[in-house]
TORKOL-4160 file (C-alpha; in steps of 0.2 Angstrom, whole numbers, padded with zeros to 4 digits, m for minus):
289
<pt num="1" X="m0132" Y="m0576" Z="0308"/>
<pt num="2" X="m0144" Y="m0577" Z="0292"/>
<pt num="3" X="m0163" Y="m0572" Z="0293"/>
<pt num="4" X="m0178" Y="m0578" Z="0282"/>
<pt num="5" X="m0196" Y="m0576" Z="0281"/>
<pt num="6" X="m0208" Y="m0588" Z="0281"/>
<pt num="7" X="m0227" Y="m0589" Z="0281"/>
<pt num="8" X="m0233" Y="m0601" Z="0296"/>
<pt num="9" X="m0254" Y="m0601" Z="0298"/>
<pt num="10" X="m0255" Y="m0586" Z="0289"/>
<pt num="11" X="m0244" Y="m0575" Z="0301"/>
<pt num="12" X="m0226" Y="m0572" Z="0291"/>
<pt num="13" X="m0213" Y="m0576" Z="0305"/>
<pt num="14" X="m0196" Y="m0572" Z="0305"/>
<pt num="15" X="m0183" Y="m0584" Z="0307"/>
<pt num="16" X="m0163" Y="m0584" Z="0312"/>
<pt num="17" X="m0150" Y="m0596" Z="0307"/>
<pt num="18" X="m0133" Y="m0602" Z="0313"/>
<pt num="19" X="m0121" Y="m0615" Z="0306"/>
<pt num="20" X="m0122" Y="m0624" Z="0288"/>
<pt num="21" X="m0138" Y="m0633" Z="0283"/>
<pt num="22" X="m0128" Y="m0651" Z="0281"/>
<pt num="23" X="m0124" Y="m0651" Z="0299"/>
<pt num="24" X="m0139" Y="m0658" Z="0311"/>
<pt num="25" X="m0155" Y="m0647" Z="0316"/>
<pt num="26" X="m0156" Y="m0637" Z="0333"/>
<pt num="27" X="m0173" Y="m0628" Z="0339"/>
<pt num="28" X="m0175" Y="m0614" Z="0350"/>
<pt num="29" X="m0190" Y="m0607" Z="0355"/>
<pt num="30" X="m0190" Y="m0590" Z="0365"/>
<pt num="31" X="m0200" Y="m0584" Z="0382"/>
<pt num="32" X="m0212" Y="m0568" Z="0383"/>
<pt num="33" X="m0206" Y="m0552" Z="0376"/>
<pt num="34" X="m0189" Y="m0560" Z="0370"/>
<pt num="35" X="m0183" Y="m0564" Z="0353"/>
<pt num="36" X="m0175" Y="m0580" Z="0341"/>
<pt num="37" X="m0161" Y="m0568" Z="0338"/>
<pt num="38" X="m0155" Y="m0569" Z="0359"/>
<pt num="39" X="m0151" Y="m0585" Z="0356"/>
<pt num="40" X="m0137" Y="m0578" Z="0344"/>
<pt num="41" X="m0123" Y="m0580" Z="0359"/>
<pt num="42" X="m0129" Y="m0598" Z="0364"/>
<pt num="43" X="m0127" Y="m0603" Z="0345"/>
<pt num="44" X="m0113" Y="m0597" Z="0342"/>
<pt num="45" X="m0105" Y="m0609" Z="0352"/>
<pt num="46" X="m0114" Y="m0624" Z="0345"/>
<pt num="47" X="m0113" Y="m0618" Z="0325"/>
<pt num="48" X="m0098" Y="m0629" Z="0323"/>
<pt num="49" X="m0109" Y="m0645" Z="0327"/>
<pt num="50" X="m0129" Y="m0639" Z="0324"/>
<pt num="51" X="m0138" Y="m0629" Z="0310"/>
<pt num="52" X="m0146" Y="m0620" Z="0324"/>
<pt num="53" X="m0163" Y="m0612" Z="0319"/>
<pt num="54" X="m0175" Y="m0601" Z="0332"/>
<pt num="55" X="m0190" Y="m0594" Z="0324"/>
<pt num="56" X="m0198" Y="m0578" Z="0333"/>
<pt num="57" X="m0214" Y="m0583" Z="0338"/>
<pt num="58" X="m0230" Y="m0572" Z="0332"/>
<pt num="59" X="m0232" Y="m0557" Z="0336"/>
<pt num="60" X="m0214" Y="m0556" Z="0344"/>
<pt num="61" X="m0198" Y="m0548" Z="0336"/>
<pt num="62" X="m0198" Y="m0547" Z="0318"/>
<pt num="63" X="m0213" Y="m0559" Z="0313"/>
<pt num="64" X="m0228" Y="m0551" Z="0307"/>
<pt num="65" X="m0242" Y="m0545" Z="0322"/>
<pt num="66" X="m0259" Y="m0553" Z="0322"/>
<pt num="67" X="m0273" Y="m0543" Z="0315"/>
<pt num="68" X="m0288" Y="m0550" Z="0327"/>
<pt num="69" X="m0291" Y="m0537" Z="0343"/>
<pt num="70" X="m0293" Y="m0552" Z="0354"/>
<pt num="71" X="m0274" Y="m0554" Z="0354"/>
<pt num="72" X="m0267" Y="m0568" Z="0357"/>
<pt num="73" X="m0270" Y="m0588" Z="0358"/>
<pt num="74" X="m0259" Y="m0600" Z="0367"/>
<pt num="75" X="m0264" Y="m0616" Z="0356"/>
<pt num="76" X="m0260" Y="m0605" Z="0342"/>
<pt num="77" X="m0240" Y="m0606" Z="0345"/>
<pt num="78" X="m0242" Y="m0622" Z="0346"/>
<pt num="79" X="m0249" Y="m0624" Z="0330"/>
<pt num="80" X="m0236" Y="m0614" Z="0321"/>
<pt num="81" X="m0222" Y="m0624" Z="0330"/>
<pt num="82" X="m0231" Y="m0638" Z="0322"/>
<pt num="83" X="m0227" Y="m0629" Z="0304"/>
<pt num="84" X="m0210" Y="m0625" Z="0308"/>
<pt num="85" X="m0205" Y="m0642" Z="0310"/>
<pt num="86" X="m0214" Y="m0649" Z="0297"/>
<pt num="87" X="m0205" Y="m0636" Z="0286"/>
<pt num="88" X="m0190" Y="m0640" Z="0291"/>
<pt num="89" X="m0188" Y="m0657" Z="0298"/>
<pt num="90" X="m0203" Y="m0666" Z="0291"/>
<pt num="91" X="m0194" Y="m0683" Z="0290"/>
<pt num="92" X="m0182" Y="m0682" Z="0306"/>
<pt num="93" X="m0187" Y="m0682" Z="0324"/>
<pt num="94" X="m0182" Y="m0665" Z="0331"/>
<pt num="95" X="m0169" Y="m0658" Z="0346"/>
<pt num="96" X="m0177" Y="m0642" Z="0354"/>
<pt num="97" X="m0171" Y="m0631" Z="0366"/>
<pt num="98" X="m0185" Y="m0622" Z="0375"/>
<pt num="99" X="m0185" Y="m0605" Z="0385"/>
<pt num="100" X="m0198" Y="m0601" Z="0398"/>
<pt num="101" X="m0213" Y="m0597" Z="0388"/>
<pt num="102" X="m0205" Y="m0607" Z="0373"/>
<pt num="103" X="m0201" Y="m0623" Z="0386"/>
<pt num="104" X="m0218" Y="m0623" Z="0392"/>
<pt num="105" X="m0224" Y="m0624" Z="0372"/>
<pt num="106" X="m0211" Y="m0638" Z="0366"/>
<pt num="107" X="m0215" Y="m0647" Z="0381"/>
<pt num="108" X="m0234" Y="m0647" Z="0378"/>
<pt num="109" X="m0228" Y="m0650" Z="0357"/>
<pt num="110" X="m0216" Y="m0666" Z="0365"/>
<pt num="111" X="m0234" Y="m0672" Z="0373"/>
<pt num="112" X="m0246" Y="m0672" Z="0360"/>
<pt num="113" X="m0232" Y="m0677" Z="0347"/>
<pt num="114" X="m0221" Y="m0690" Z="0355"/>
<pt num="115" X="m0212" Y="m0698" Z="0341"/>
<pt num="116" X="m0209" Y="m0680" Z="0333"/>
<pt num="117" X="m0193" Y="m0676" Z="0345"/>
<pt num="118" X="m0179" Y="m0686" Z="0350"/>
<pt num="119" X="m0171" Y="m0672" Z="0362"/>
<pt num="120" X="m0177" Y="m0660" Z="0372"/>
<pt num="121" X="m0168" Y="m0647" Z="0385"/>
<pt num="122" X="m0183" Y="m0636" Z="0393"/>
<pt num="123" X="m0175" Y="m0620" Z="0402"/>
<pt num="124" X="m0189" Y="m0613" Z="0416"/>
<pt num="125" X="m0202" Y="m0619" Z="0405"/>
<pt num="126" X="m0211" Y="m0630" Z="0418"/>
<pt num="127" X="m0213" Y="m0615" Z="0430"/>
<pt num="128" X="m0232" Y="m0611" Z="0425"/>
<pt num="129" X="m0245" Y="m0605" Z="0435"/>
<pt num="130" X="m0258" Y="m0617" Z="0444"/>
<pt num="131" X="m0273" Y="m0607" Z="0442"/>
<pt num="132" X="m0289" Y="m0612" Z="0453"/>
<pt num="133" X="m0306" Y="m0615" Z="0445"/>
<pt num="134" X="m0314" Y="m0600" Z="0456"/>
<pt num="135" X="m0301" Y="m0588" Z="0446"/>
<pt num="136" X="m0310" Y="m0591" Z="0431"/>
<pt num="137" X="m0325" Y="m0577" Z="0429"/>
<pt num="138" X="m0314" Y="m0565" Z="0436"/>
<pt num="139" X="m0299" Y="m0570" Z="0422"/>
<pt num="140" X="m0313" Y="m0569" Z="0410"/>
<pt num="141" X="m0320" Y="m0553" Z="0413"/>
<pt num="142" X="m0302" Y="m0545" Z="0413"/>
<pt num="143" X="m0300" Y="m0551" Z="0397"/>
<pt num="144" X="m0316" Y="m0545" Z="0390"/>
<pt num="145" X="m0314" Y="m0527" Z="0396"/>
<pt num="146" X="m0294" Y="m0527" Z="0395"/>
<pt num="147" X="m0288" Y="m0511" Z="0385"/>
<pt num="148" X="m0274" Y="m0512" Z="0374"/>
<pt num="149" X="m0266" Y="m0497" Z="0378"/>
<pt num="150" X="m0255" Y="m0485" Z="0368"/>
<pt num="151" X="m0239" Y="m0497" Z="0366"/>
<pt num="152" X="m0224" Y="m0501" Z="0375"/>
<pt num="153" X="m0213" Y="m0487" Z="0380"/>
<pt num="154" X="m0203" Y="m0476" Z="0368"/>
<pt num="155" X="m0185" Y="m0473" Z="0370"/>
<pt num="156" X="m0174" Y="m0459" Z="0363"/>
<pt num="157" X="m0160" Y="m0471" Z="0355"/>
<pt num="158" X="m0157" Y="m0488" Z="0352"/>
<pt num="159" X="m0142" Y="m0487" Z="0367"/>
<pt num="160" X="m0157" Y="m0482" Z="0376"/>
<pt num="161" X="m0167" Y="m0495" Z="0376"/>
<pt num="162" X="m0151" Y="m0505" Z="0375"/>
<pt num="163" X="m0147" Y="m0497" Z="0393"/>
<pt num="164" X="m0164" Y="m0502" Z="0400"/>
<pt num="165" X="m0160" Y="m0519" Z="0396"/>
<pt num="166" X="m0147" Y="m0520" Z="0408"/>
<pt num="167" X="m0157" Y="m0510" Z="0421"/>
<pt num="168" X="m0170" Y="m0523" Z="0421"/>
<pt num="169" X="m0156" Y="m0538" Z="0422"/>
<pt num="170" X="m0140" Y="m0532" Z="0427"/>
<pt num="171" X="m0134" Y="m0549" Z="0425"/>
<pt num="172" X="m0135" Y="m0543" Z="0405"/>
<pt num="173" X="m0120" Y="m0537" Z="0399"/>
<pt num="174" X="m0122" Y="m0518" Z="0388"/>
<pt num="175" X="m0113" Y="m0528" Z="0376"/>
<pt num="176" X="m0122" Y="m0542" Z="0373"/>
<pt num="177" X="m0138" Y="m0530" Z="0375"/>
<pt num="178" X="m0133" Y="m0519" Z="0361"/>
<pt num="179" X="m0133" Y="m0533" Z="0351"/>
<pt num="180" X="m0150" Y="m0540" Z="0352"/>
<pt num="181" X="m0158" Y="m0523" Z="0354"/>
<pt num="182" X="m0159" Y="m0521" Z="0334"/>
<pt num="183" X="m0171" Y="m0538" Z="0334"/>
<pt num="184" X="m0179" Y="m0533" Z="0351"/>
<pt num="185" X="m0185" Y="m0515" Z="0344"/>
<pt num="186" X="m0193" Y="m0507" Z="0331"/>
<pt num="187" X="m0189" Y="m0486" Z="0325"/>
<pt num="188" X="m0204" Y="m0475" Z="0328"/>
<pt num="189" X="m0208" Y="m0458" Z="0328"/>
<pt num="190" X="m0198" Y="m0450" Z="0342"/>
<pt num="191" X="m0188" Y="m0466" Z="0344"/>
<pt num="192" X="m0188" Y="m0485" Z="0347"/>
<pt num="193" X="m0201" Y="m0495" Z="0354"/>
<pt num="194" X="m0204" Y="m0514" Z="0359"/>
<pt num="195" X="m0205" Y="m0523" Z="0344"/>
<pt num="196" X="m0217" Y="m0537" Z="0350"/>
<pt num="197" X="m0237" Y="m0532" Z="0350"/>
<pt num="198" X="m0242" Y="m0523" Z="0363"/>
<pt num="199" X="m0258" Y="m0535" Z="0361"/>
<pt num="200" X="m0247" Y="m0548" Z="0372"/>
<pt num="201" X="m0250" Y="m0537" Z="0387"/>
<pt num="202" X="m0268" Y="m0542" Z="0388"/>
<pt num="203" X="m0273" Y="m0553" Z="0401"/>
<pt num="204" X="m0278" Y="m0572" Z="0395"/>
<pt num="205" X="m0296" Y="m0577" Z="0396"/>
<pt num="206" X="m0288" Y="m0596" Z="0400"/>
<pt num="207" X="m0285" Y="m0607" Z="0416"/>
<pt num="208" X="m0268" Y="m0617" Z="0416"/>
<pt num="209" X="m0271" Y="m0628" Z="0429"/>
<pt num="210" X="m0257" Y="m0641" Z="0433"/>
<pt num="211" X="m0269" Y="m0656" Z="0432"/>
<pt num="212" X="m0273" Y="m0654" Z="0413"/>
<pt num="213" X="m0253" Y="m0646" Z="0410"/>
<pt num="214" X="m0247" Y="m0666" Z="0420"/>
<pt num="215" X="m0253" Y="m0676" Z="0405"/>
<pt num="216" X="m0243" Y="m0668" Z="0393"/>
<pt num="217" X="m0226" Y="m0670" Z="0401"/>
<pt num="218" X="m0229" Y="m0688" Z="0405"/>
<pt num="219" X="m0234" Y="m0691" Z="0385"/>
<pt num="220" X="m0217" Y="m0685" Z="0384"/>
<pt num="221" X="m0204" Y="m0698" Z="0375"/>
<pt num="222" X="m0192" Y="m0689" Z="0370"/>
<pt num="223" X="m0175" Y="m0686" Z="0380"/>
<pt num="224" X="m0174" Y="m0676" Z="0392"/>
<pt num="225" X="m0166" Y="m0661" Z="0401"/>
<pt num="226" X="m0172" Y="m0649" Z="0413"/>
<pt num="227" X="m0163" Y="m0631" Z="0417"/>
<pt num="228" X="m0165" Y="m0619" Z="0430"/>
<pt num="229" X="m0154" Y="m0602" Z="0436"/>
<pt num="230" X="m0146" Y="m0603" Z="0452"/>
<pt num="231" X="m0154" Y="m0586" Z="0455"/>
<pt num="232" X="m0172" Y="m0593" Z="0446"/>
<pt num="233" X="m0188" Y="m0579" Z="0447"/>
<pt num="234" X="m0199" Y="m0592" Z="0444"/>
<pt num="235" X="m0204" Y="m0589" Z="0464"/>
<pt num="236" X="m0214" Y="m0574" Z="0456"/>
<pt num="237" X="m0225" Y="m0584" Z="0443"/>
<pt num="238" X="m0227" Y="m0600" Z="0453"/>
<pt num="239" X="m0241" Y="m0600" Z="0468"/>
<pt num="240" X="m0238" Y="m0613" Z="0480"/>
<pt num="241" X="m0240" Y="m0618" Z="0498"/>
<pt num="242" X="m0225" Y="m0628" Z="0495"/>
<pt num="243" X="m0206" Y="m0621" Z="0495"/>
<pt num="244" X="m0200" Y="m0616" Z="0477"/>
<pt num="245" X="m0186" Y="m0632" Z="0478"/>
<pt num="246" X="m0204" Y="m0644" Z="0484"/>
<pt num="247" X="m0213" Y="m0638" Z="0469"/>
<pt num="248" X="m0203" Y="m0641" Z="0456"/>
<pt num="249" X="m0196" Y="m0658" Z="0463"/>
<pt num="250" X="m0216" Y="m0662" Z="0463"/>
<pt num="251" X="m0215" Y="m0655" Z="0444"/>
<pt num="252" X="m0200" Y="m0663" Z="0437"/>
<pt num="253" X="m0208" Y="m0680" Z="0443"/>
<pt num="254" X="m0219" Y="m0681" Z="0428"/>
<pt num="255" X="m0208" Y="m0679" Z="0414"/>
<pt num="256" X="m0198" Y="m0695" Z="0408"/>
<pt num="257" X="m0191" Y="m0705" Z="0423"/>
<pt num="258" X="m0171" Y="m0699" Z="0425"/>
<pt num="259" X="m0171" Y="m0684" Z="0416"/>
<pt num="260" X="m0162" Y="m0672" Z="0427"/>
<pt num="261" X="m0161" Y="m0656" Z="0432"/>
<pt num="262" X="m0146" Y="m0644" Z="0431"/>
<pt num="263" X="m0147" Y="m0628" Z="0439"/>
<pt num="264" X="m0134" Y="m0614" Z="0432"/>
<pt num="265" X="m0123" Y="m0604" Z="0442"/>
<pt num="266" X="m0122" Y="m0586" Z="0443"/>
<pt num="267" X="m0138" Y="m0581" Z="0432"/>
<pt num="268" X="m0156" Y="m0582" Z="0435"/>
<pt num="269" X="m0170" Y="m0585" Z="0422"/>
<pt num="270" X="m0164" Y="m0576" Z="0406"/>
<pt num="271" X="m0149" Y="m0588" Z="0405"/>
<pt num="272" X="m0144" Y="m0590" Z="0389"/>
<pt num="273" X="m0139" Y="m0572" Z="0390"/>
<pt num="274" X="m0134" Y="m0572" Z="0407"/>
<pt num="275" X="m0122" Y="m0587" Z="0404"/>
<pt num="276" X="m0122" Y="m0592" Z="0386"/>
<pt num="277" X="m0105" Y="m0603" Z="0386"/>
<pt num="278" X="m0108" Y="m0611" Z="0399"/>
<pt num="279" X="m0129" Y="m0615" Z="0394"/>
<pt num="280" X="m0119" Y="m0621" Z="0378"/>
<pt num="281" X="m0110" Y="m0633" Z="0385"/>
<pt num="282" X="m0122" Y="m0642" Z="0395"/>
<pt num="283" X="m0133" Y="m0643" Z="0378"/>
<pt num="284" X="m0119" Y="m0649" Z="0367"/>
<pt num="285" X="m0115" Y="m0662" Z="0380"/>
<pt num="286" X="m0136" Y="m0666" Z="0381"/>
<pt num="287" X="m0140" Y="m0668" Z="0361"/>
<pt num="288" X="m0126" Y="m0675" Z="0354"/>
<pt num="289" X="m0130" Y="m0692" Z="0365"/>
C-alpha cells in the first residue's frame, strides 16, 4: 500500500494506493468513522487486475480536519469526490466501489454525473434514513445548540483500541484490526484517540427524505451492483412501517432496471472487513464486464 497527499477544495486529504498505475482505476469510498486504508484486505485481492485508489474522506483518517465549527456538510464530500476524479481520471468514465456512507455519496455522484462512471458496486449505501418534514425544527435546533464535546475516547495502546475494535464487531478479526488501527487513530497525550474529527459527532441540521434521494438513483447510467451482509444492521438506521427485505426491494427498484442484489454470508454491514475474499470476488467478477 502507497500513500499520498493531495489538496481537494482546500481540505488536504490522504490517499492509499494498490497495484501499478498502468493497470485500470478502482474507487473506494469509506462509511462514518471508517478509513480508505480498511479497504487494504479487499485490494489486495484485486491489485493484480486494478490500480485501486481510496481516498479518506475530510475530516476522516489521515486527511486534514475542517477548521469551520459548524462541522461538517454532506454536499461537501460530494464536491471533493468530484476533485478526486477529476484528478485522477479526468478523461475515463470511473468504476467505484462504495461503502455505507461512501455508497450513499457515489450513488448521489453516479446521479448528477451519469456519463462520469461506467461501474458502480454500492455496499449498504442505499440504507438512508426517510426523514419526515415535521423533524425538521427539532433537527435544526439540535444542530444549533449541539456541543462538540471533549473528543472521542482515549485508549492506553494502540492494541487497545485495536481490541475495541473487535469488541464492537466481533466478526473483526484482532488481526485484521491491528492492521487498520495505525490509520484509524491518532497518538495523544496519555494514548491514542480516534483519528476522524470529533466534529462528525454533531447532529445534521438536514432532512434526507427518500423522495428527493429517488431522483438520484434513477439518473444513474452506470452499471450496477448492490451488496448487503446476511447479518445487515441497516434495520437500525432505516424507519419503516414496512419489513427490512419490503424496504429495500422498494429501494433497489429505482436504480438501473436488472442490477442485482447480492447479499454476503456470514458478515453484517462492515463487510469488506468481515469478508474481504469473498467481497473481492464478486467485485472482480462485477467490473471487469
Amino acid at each position: 500500500m502507497q500513500t499520498k497527499k493531495i489538496t481537494l477544495n482546500g481540505i488536504k486529504h490522504q490517499v492509499y494506493f494498490w497495484g501499478k498505475e498502468n493497470k485500470p482505476k478502482l474507487f473506494f469510498l469509506h462509511g462514518w468513522l471508517d478509513t480508505g486504508a480498511s479497504f487494504q484486505f479487499v485490494c489486495d485481492e484485486l491489485q493484480k487486475d486494478f490500480f485501486c485508489i481510496a481516498p479518506d474522506l475530510r475530516g476522516y483518517g489521515k486527511s486534514a480536519h475542517t477548521s469551520n465549527p459548524l462541522g461538517y456538510f454532506f454536499y461537501e464530500y460530494i464536491a471533493d469526490i468530484a476533485c478526486l476524479f477529476d484528478y485522477f481520471s479526468s478523461q475515463k468514465p470511473v468504476r467505484l466501489v462504495g461503502h455505507s456512507l461512501g455508497g450513499h455519496l457515489a450513488s448521489m455522484y453516479a446521479g448528477t454525473y451519469p456519463h462520469r462512471l461506467s461501474h458502480l458496486a454500492n455496499l449498504e449505501g442505499f440504507g438512508v434514513t426517510d426523514h419526515s418534514e415535521s423533524e425538521a425544527p427539532l433537527k435544526l435546533r439540535q444542530w444549533l445548540e449541539s456541543k462538540t464535546g471533549k473528543g472521542f475516547h482515549i485508549y492506553p495502546s494502540r492494541e487497545a483500541f485495536a481490541l475495541r475494535l473487535v469488541a464492537n464487531n466481533p466478526r473483526l478479526t484482532l488481526d485484521r484490526a491491528k492492521k487498520i488501527t495505525p490509520f484509524l487513530c491518532k497518538k495523544m497525550k496519555g494514548g491514542y484517540q480516534m483519528a476522524a474529527d470529533f466534529k462528525h459527532r454533531m447532529p445534521n441540521p438536514h432532512l434526507f427524505q427518500m423522495n428527493q434521494i429517488i431522483p438520484f438513483w434513477e439518473a444513474i447510467s452506470a452499471k450496477c451492483l448492490l451488496l448487503m451482509g446476511e447479518s445487515t444492521e441497516m434495520r437500525a438506521w432505516i424507519k419503516t412501517h414496512h419489513s427490512l427485505k419490503e424496504e429495500i426491494t422498494r429501494r433497489l427498484k429505482h436504480f438501473p432496471k436488472g442490477s442485482p442484489l447480492v447479499t454476503l454470508k456470514g458478515c453484517g454491514h462492515m463487510m469488506h472487513l468481515e469478508k474481504p475474499k469473498e467481497l473481492a470476488q464478486i467485485i472482480l467478477d462485477f467490473v471487469k464486464d
